[in-house]
N, C-alpha and C positions, 0 to 999 in steps of 0.2 A: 658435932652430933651427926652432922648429914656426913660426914666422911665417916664415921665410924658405920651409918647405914649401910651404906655405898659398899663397904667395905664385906661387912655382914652378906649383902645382897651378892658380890661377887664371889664369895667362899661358897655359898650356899648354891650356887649356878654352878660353878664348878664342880663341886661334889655331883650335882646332878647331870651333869653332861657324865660324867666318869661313871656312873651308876647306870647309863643307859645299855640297854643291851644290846651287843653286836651285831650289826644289819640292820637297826633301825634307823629309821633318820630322825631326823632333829630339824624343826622349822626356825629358819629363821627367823631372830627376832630383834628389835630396834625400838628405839624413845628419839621422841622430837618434843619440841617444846611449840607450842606455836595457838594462833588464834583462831578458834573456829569458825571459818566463813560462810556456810551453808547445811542447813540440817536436811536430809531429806529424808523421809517416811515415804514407804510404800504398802500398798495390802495387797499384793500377789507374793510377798517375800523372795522380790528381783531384788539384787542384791546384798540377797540375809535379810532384807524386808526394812532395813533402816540403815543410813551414815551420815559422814559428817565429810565436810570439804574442810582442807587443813589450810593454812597461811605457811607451809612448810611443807613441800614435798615428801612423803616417805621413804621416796627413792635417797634421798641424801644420808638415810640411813640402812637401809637395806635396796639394794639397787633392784632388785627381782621383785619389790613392791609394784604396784598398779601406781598409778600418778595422782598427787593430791587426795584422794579419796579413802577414809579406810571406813568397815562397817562393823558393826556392834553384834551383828550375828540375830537380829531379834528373830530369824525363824526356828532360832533354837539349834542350828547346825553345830554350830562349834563353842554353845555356852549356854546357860540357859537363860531361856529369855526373859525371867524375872534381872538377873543382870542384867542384858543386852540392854534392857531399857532404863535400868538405872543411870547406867551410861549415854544413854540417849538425852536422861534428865540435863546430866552435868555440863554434856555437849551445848545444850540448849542454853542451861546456866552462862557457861560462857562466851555463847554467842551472843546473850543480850546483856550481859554486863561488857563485853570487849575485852575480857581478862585473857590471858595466856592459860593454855590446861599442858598439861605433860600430858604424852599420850604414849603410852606402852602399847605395841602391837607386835603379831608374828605373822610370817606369810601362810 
């Protein structure tokens, strides 16, 4: 079943790189598996205004990442911030259970 997603999930990425229009760019983007070690909230929205500290560098997946750190965007920059903090929830979820989260990001 997860290969047949996987699968899905890569047909459907590539149609969409091919569908991009010429001269745009395309951000890079990467998955790590890892444990959340640090939530941090702020309210001057430094840094998107919320993230999380990984147990797995992003760099090992996208090397042009920032180190350790990615953020959820809650000042609304790059999602909206009814997301941002949904994921801020899960973040938090797995900091206080010690679970592993997948974490899809792009630069």
């Amino acid at each position: 079943m997860i290969s047949r997603i996987a699968s899905l999930f890569l047909t459907a990425l590539s149609v969409a790189l091919l569908l991009q229009a010429p001269g745009r760019a395309v951000a890079a983007s990467g998955y790590v598996e890892a444990r959340v070690i640090r939530v941090l909230m702020v309210g001057d929205n430094t840094f998107g205004g919320c993230m999380a500290a990984l147990s797995v560098d992003p760099k090992t997946a996208v090397p042009t990442c920032q180190s350790w750190w990615v953020t959820f965007s809650c000042s609304g920059d790059f999602t909206d911030a009814v997301r941002a903090y949904r994921m801020v929830d899960l973040a938090e979820l797995a900091l206080a259970t010690g679970k592993t989260a997948g974490v899809f990001f792009s630069r």
